[in-house]
C-alpha positions as CSV (number, residue, x, y, z in Angstrom):
1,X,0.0,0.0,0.0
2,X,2.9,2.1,0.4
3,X,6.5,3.3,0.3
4,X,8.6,2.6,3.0
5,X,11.0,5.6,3.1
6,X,13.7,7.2,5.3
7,X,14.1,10.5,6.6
8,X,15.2,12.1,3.4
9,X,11.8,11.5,1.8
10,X,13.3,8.9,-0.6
11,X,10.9,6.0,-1.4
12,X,13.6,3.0,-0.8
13,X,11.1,0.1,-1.3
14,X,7.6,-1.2,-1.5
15,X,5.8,-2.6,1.3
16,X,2.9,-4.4,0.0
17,X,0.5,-5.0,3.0
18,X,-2.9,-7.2,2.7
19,X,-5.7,-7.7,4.8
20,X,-4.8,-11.4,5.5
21,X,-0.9,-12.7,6.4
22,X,-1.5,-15.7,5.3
23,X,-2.5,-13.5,1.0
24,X,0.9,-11.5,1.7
25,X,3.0,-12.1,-1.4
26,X,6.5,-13.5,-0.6
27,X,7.8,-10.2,-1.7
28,X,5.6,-8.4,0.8
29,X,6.4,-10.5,3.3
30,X,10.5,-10.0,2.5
31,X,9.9,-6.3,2.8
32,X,8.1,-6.5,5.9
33,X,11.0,-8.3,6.9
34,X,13.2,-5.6,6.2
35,X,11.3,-2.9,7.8
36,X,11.6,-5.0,10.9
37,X,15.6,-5.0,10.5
38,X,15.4,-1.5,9.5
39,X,13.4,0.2,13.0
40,X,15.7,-2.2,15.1
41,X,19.3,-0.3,13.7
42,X,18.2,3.4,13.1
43,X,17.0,6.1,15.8
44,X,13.3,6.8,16.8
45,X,12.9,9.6,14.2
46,X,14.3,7.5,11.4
47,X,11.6,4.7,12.6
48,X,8.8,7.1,12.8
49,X,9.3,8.2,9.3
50,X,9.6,4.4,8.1
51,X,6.1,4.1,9.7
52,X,4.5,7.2,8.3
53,X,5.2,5.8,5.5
54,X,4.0,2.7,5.9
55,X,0.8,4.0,7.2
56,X,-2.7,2.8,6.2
57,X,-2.3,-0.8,6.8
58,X,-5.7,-1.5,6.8
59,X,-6.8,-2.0,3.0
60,X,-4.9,-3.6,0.6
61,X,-5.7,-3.0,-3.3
62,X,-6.3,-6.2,-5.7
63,X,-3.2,-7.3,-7.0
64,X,-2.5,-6.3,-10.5
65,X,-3.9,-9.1,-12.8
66,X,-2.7,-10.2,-16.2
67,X,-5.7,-9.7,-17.6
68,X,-7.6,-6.4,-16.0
69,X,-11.6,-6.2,-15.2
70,X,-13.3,-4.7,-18.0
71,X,-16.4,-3.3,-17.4
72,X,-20.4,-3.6,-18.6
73,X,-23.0,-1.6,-19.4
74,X,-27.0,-1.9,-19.0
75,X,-28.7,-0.4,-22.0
76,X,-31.2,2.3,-20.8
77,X,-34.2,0.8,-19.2
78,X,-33.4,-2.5,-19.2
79,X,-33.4,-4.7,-16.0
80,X,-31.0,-7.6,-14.6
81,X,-30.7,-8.9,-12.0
82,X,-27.9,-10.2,-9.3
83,X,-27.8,-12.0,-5.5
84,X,-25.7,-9.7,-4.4
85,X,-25.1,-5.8,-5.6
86,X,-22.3,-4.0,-4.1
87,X,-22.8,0.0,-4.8
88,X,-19.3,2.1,-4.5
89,X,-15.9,0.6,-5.9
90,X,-13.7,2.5,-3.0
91,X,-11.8,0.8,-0.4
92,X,-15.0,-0.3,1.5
93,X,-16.9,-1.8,-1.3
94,X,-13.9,-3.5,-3.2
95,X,-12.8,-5.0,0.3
96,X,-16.2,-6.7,1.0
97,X,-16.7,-8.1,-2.8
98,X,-13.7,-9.4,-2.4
99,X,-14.1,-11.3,0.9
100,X,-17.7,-12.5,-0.5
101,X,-16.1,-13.7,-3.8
102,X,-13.6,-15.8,-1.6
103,X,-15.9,-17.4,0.4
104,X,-19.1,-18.2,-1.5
105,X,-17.0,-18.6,-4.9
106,X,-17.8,-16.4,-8.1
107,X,-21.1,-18.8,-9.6
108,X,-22.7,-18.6,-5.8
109,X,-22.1,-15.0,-5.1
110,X,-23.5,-13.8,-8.2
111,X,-22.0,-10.4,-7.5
112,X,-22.1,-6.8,-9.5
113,X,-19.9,-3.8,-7.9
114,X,-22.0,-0.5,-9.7
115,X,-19.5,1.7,-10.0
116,X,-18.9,4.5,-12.5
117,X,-15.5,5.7,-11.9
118,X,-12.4,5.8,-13.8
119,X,-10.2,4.8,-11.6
120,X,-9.9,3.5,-7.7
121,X,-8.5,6.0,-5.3
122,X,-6.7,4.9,-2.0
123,X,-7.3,8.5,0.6
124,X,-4.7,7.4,3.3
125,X,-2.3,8.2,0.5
126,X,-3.1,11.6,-0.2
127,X,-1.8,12.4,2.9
128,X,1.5,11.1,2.2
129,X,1.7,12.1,-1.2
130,X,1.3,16.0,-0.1
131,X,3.6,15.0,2.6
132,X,6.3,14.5,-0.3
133,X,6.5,10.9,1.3
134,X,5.6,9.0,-1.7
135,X,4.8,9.5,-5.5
136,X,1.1,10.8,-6.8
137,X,0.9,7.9,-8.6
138,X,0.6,5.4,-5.8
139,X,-2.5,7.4,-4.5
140,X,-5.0,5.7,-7.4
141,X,-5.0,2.4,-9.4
142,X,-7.0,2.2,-12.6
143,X,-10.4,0.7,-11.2
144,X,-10.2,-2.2,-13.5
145,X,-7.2,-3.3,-11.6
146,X,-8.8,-3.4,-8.8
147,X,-11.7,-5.3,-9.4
148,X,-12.0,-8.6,-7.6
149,X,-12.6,-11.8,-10.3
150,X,-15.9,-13.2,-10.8
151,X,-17.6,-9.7,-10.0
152,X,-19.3,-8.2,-13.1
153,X,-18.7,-4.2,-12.9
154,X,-21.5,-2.3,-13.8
155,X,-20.0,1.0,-15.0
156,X,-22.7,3.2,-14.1
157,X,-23.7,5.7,-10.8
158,X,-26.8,4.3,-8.7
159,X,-29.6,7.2,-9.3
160,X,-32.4,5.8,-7.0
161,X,-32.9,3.0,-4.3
162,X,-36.1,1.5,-3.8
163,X,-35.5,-1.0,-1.1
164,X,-39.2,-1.9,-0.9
165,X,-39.0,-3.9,-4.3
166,X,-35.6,-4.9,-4.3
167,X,-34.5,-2.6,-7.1
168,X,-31.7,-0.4,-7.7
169,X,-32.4,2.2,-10.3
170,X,-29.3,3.6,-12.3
171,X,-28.6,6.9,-14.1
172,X,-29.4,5.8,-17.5
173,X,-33.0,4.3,-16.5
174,X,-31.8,0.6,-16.5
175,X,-32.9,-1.3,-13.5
176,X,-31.1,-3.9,-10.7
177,X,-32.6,-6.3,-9.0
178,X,-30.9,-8.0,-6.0
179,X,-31.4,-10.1,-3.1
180,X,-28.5,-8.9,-1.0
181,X,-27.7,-5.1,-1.3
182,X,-24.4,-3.6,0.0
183,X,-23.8,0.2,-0.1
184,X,-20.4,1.5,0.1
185,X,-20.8,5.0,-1.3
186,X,-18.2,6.9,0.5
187,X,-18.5,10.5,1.3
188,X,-19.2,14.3,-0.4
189,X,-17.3,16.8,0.2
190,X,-19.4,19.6,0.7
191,X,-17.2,22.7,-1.0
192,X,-19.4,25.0,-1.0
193,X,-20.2,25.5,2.8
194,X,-16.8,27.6,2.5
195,X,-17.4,30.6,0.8
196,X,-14.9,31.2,-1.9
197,X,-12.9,27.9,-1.2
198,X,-13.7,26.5,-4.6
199,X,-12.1,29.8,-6.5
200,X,-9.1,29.9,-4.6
201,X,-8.2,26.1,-4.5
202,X,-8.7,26.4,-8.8
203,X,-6.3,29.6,-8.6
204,X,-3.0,31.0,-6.9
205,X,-4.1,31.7,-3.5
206,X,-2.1,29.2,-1.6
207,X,-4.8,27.3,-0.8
208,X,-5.3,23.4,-1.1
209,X,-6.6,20.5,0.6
210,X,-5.7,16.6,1.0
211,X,-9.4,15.8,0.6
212,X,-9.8,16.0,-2.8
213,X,-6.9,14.1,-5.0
214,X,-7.2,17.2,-7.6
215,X,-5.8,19.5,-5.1
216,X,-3.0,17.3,-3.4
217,X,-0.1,18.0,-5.7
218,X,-0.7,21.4,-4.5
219,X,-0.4,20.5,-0.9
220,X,2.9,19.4,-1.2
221,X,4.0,22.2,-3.5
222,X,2.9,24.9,-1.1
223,X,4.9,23.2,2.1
224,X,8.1,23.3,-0.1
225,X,7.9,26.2,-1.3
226,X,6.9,27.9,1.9
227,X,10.1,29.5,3.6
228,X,8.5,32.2,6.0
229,X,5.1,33.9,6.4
230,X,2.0,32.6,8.3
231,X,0.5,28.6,7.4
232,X,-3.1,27.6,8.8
233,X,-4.7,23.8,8.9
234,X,-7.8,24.0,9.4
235,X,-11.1,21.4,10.8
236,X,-14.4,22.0,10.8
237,X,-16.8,21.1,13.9
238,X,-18.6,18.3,12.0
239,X,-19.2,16.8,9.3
240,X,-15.6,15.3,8.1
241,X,-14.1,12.4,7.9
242,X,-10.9,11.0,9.5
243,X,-10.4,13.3,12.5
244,X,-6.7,12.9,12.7
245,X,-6.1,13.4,9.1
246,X,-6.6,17.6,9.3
247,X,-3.4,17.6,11.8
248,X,-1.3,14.5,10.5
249,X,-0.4,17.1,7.2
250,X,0.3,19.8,9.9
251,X,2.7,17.9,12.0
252,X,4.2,16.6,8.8
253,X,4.6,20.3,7.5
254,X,5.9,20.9,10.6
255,X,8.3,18.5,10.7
256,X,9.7,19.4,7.0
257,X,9.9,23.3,7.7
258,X,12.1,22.1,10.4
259,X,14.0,19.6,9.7
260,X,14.4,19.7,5.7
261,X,14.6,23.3,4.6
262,X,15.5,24.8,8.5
263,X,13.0,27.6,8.0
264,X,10.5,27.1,10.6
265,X,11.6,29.7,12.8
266,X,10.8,31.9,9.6
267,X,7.1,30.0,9.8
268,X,4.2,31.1,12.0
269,X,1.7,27.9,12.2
270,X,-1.7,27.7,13.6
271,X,-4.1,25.0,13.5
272,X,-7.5,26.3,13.8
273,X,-10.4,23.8,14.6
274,X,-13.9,24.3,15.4
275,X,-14.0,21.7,17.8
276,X,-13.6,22.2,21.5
277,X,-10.3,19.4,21.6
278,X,-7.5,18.6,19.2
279,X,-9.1,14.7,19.8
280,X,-12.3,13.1,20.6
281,X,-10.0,10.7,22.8
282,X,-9.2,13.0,26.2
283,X,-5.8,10.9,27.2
284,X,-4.6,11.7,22.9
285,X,-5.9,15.5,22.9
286,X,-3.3,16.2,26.4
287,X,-0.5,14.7,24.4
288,X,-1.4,16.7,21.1
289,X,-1.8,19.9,22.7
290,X,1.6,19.1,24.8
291,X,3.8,18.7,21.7
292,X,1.7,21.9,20.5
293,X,3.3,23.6,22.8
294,X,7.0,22.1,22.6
295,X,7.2,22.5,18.5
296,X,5.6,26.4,19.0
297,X,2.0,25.3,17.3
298,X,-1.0,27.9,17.7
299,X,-4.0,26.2,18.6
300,X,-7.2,28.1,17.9
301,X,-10.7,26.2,20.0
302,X,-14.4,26.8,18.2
303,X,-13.6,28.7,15.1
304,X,-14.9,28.1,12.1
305,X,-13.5,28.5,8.4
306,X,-16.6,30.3,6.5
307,X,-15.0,32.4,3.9
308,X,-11.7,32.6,1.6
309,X,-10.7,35.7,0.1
310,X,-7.7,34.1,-2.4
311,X,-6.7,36.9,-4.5
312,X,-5.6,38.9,-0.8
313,X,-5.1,35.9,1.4
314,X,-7.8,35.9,3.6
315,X,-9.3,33.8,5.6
316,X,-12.6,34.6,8.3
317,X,-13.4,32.4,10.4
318,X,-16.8,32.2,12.7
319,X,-17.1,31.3,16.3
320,X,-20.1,29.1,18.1
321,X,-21.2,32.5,19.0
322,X,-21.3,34.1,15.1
323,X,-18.6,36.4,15.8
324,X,-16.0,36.9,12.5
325,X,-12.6,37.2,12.7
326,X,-10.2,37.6,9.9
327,X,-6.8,36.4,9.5
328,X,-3.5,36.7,6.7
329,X,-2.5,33.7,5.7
330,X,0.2,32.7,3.2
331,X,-0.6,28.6,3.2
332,X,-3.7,27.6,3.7
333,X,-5.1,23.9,3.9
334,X,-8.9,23.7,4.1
335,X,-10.7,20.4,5.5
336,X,-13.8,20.9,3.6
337,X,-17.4,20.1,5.3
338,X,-18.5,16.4,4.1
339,X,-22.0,15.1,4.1
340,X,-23.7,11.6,2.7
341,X,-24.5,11.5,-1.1
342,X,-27.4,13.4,-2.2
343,X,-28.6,9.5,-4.0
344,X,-28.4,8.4,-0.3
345,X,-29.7,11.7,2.0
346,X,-32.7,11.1,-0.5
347,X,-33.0,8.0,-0.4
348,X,-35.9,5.4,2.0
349,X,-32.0,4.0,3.6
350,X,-31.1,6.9,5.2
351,X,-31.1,8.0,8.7
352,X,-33.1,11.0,9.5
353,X,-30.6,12.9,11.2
354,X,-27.5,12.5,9.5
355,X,-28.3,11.4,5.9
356,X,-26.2,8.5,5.8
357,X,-27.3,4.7,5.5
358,X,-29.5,3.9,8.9
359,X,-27.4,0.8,10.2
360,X,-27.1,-1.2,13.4
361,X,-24.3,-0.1,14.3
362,X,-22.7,-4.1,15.4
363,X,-24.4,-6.0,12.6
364,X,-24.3,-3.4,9.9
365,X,-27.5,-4.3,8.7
366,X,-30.2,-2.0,8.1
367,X,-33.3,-2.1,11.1
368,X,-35.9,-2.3,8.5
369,X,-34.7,-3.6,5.1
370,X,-33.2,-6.8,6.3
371,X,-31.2,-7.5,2.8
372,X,-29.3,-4.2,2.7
373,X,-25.9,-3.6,4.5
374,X,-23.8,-0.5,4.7
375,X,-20.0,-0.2,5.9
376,X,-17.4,2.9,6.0
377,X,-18.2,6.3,5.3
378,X,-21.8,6.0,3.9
379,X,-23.0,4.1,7.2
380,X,-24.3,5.9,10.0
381,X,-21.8,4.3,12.7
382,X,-20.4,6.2,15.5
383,X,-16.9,5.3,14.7
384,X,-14.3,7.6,12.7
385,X,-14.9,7.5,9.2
386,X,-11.2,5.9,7.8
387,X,-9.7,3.4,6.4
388,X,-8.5,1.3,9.6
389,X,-12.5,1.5,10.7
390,X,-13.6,-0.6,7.3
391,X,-11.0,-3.1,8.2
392,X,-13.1,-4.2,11.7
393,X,-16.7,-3.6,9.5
394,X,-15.7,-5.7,6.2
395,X,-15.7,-9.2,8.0
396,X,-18.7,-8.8,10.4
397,X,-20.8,-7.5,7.1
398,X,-19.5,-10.7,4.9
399,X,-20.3,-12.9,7.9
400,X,-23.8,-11.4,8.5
401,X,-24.8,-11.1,5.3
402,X,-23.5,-14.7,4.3
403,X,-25.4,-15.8,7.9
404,X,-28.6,-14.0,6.3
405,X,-27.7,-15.6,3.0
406,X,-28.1,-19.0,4.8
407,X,-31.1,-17.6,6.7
408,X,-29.2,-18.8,10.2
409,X,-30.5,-16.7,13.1
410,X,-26.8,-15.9,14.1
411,X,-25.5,-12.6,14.3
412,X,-22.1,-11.3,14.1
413,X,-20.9,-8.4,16.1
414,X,-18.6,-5.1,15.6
415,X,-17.4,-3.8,18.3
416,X,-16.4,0.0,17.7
417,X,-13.3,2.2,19.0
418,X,-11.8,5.3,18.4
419,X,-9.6,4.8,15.5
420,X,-5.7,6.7,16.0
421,X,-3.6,6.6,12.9
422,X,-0.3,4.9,13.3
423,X,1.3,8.4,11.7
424,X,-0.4,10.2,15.1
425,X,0.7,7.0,17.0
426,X,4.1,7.3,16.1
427,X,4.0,10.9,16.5
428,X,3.4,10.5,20.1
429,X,6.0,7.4,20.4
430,X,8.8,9.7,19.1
431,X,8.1,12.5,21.6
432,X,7.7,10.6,24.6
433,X,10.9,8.1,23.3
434,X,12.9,11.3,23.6
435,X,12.4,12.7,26.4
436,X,12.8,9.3,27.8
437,X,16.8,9.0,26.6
438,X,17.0,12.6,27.8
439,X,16.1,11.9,30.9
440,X,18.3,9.0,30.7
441,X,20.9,11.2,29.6
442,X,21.4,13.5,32.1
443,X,21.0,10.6,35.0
């Protein structure tokens, strides 16, 4: 899934990482091998970076077949129909047609992933890719690479569910029938909440943002060619997705002003968040404000990003009271606000409050269409919406719905926790390994 690199930023080899040790490639499992040998022999920071970029264990793309997944169409208005339809081709949905095409076999499963994209996009990555950690090019696959065998790909976007009759209504008018429905839509990112965002990410204002991979080339190219003047990371107070995410590409700036190009001291940072905490976890928001405080971060409490002036660099921002305040910046990275779909806020699955797919949150089934599931960030779950969450939801929904498949009365259960990043994990590590060997130091 990613790079291993050093220090420099130098990708030095690939560490291929599946869900299952027992589907690593020897390869994989070689390079594993090595990163082992490699954290033992070099210093904590060295090993920190070796782990950032090794981050986002948690999903691991098809293997690149000989022969890649070409996809079908429906002609307008006509109807087929499938067991099982899988709607979203992300990390989520590929993860869990894989996992049922492995255990019921391709003929049993009668699977079809709807998906209309282009290609399959991996979002841990675009973190490490503005980062400067690894290539652009490892952030996205071509999605026929990444489609599991014996699926059929429908290459289309789903228009309408109607649940009630089974039927799954696509944007050319052709109909699909299932018996088993599994939606793994992802996320929206909701640009236009932020006045003026759009504009300024599209032009020369110094603005960009990991969330979308349009904008993540100019992520990295702001942090190296910033060498004094004021940088702000901002988070909204709902509605995103990874929590950690907003302040992993700060710390990572951070740590590149300083330790790459020696111009932090030139390099005023602030991360502004509308939240009360820097984490939802009390124990991680003490240690994240601490190192805050030892690296000469800015943290802003309740604010709101509500409006980008790009052309003059300036960015208001709106406290829970409605009071504005604006700021000069001269880099500026925006977590946008992010909502469900419009084809699922609309839809008879969603929950009334929050627009995603209405799930019970252990089974991941839905409490009144028994034959439709819903994992990662389309499912109403109260879990963080990332990558390493999908990994504990993929199984329990294969097992339920092959359970319901079988029509056992046996239910398999999720248990949810407060997902940390091993980037923000190792974060931590490094700053409590050295104050450790200090101390030990000076006794």
């Amino acid at each position: 899934l990613a790079d291993g690199v050093g220090a420099d930023r130098a990708p030095s080899w690939r560490l291929a990482l599946a869900i299952e040790p027992s589907s690593w490639p020897s390869s994989a499992m070689l390079h594993a091998r090595q990163l082992l040998h490699a954290v033992q022999g070099v210093n904590a920071r060295a090993a920190a970076w070796g782990a950032l970029g090794a981050a986002g264990l948690a999903v691991a793309w098809s293997r690149a077949r000989s022969e890649d997944k070409m996809p079908d169409a429906i002609p307008p208005g006509a109807t087929e129909r499938h067991r099982i339809v899988v709607v979203g081709g992300g990390s989520a949905g590929i993860s869990v047609a894989a996992q049922l095409l492995r255990k019921l076999g391709s003929a049993n499963a009668d699977l079809a992933i709807v998906e209309p994209a282009d290609f399959h996009y991996y979002r841990p990555h675009f973190t490490t890719t503005a980062a400067g950690l690894v290539p652009y090019g490892h952030a996205f696959r071509p999605m026929a690479r990444v489609m599991p065998r014996g699926a059929r790909w429908i290459k289309a976007a789903a228009l309408h569910f109607d649940p009630e009759h089974n039927v799954l209504v696509l944007e050319n008018g052709a109909r699909v029938e299932y018996d088993f429905l599994v939606v793994a839509t992802g996320m929206r990112m909701d640009m236009m909440q932020i006045k003026g965002l759009e504009a300024a990410l599209e032009g020369d204002c110094g603005v960009s943002t990991i969330w979308d991979y349009r904008w993540v080339r100019k992520v990295w190219a702001g942090i190296r060619n910033m060498d004094h003047g004021v940088a702000l990371f901002t988070q909204p107070r709902k509605g995103r997705g990874c929590g950690g995410a907003p302040q992993k590409i700060m710390w990572l700036a951070d740590d590149y002003w300083r330790t790459k190009t020696l111009v932090r001291d030139n390099v005023e940072v602030e991360f502004v968040t509308g939240r009360d905490a820097l984490f939802p976890v009390p124990k991680y928001a003490e240690a994240l404000a601490e190192i805050g405080v030892e690296r000469g971060v800015a943290v802003s409490y309740n604010l709101e990003l509500v409006e980008i002036d790009g052309p003059n660099r300036i960015a208001t921002f709106e406290d829970q009271h409605g009071k504005r305040s604006s700021r000069h910046y001269d880099f500026l990275h925006v977590t946008p606000h992010m909502g469900p779909p419009a084809v699922i806020a609309n839809s008879p699955l969603a929950d009334s409050k929050s627009g995603f797919v209405d799930v019970n949150q252990y089974t991941l089934q839905h409490p009144r269409f028994s034959n439709v599931f819903a994992l990662g960030d389309s499912a109403n779950v109260p879990t963080s919406r990332t990558i390493a969450a999908i990994t504990a939801q993929a199984p329990v929904l294969v097992q339920n719905l092959i359970i319901n498949l079988q029509e056992v009365r046996v239910c398999v259960y999720v248990f949810f926790y407060c997902v940390i990043s091993i980037m923000m994990i190792m974060i931590i590590i490094t700053i409590i390994y050295s104050k450790i060997s200090l101390s030990t130091c000076k006794r």
